[in-house]
C-alpha positions in Angstrom: 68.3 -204.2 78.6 64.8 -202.5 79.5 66.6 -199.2 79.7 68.7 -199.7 76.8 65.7 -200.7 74.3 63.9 -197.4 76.2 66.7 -195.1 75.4 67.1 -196.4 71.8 63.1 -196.0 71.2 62.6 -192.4 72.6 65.7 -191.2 69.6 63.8 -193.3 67.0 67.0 -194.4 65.3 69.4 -197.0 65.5 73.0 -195.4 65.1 75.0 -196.0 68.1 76.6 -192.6 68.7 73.3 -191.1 68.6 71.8 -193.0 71.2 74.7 -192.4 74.0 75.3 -189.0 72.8 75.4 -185.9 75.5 72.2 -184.5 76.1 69.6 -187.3 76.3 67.5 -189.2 78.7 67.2 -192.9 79.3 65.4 -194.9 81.9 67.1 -198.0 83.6 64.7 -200.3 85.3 66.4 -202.7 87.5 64.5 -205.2 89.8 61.3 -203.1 89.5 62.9 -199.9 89.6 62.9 -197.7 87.3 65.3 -194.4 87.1 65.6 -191.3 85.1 69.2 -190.4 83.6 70.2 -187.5 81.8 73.5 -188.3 79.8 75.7 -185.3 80.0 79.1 -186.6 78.7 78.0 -189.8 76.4 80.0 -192.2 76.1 84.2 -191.3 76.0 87.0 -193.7 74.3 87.9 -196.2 76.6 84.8 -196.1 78.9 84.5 -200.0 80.3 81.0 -200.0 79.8 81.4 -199.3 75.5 82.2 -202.9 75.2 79.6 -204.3 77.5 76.8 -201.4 75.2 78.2 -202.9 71.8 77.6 -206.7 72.5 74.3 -205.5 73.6 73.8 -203.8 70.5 75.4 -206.5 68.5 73.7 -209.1 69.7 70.2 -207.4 69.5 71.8 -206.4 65.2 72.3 -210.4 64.9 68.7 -211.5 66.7 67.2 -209.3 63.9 69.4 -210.5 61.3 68.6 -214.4 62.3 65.0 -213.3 62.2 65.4 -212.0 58.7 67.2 -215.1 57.2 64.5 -217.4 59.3 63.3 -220.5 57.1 65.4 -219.4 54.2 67.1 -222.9 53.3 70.5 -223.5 53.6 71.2 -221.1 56.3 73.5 -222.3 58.7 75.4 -225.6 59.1 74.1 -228.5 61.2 76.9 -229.9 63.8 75.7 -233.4 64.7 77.1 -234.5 68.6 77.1 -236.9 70.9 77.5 -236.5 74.8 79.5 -239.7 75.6 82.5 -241.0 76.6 84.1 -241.8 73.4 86.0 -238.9 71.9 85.6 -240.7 68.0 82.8 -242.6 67.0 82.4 -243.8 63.6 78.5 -243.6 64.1 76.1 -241.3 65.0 73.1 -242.7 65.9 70.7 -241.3 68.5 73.0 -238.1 67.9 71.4 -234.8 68.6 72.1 -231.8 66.2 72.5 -228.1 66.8 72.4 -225.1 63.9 75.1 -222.9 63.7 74.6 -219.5 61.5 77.1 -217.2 62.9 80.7 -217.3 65.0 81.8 -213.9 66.8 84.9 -212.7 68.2 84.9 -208.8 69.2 83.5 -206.8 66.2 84.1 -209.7 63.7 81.3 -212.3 62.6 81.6 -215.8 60.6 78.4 -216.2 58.4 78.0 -220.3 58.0 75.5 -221.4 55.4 76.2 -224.9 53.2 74.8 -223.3 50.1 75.8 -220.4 47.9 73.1 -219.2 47.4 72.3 -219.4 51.0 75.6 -217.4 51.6 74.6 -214.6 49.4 71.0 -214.4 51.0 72.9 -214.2 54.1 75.7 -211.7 53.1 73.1 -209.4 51.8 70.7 -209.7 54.9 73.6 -209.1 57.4 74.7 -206.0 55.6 71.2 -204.5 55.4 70.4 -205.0 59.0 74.0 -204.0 60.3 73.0 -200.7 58.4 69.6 -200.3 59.7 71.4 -200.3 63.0 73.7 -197.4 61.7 77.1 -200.4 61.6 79.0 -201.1 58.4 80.5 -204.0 56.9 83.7 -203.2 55.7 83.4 -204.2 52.2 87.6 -204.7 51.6 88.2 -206.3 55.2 85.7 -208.7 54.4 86.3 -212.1 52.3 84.6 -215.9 52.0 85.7 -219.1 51.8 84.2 -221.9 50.4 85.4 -225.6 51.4 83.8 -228.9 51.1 84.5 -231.9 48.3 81.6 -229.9 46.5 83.1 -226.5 46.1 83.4 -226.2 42.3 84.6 -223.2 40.5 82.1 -221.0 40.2 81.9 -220.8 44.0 85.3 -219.6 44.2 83.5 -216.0 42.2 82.8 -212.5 44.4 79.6 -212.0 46.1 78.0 -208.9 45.5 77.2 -206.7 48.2 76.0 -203.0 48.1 79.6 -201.1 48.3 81.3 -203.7 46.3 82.1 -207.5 45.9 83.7 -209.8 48.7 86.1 -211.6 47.1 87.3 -215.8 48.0 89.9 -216.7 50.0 91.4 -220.0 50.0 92.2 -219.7 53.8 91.6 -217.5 56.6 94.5 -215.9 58.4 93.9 -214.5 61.9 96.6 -212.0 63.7 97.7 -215.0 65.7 99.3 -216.9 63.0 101.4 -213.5 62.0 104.6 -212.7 63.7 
């Protein structure tokens, strides 16, 4: 990671195809050591190490995003569990609690907030530092879905991001439940 953050400070930009383009340096310091590369090729299509770069890259994206959206209410859900035997309890005293703001699969994130208000802080946030790292959100790929015994109508209406409005979905299909 030392090398990485190196390599991406010396360009001064963000974008991705910039940093592991032919014709810079980077230094990779492992255990101590520290190496000079010069990148002659970049990075080609199907190179195993792209996918092991972009989580790198992603996660560092999301890290800044969760820093953006810190203390702003609503952000997040709060999953409540209990490390016992019992598969169902009906209580959930002494239960501990975790935060969840985001699910990932691949190149795909779930923003969770239980507010929408929260969800539009959060929409916008994501998209603005996704872009600072020179990544998109694909405005007519990307929907939301509001469930609860809460949801009224109004939360069923688009959220405006820069680029367009994401409309509501009543359910989320993945390309495991098409044949």
């Amino acid at each position: 990671m030392d090398g990485f953050g190196e390599a991406r400070r010396d360009r001064g930009d963000n974008p991705v195809h910039q940093v592991f383009s032919s014709g810079h340096e980077a230094r990779v310091r492992l255990d101590g050591v520290t190496l000079e590369i010069s990148m002659q090729n970049g990075l080609r299509q199907g190179c195993c190490v792209a996918p092991v770069l972009f989580n790198l890259y992603t996660c560092l994206a999301v890290e800044r995003w969760l820093a953006r959206v810190d203390g702003v209410a609503a952000v997040g859900i709060t999953v409540r569990h209990k490390y016992d035997e019992k598969l169902f309890r009906r209580y959930t005293r002494n239960a501990s609690a975790r935060k969840i703001t985001e699910c990932q699969f691949a190149d795909d994130a779930a923003l969770l907030a239980s507010t929408r208000p929260g969800a539009e802080r959060m929409a916008l946030e994501y998209q603005q530092t996704s872009g600072d790292f020179g990544l998109t959100v694909s405005i007519p790929k990307t929907k939301h879905m509001e469930t609860g015994r809460l949801v009224e109508e109004s939360d069923q209406e688009p959220i405006a991001l820069v680029g367009g409005d994401v409309s509501a979905v009543d359910e989320f299909l993945s390309w495991i439940t098409h044949s």
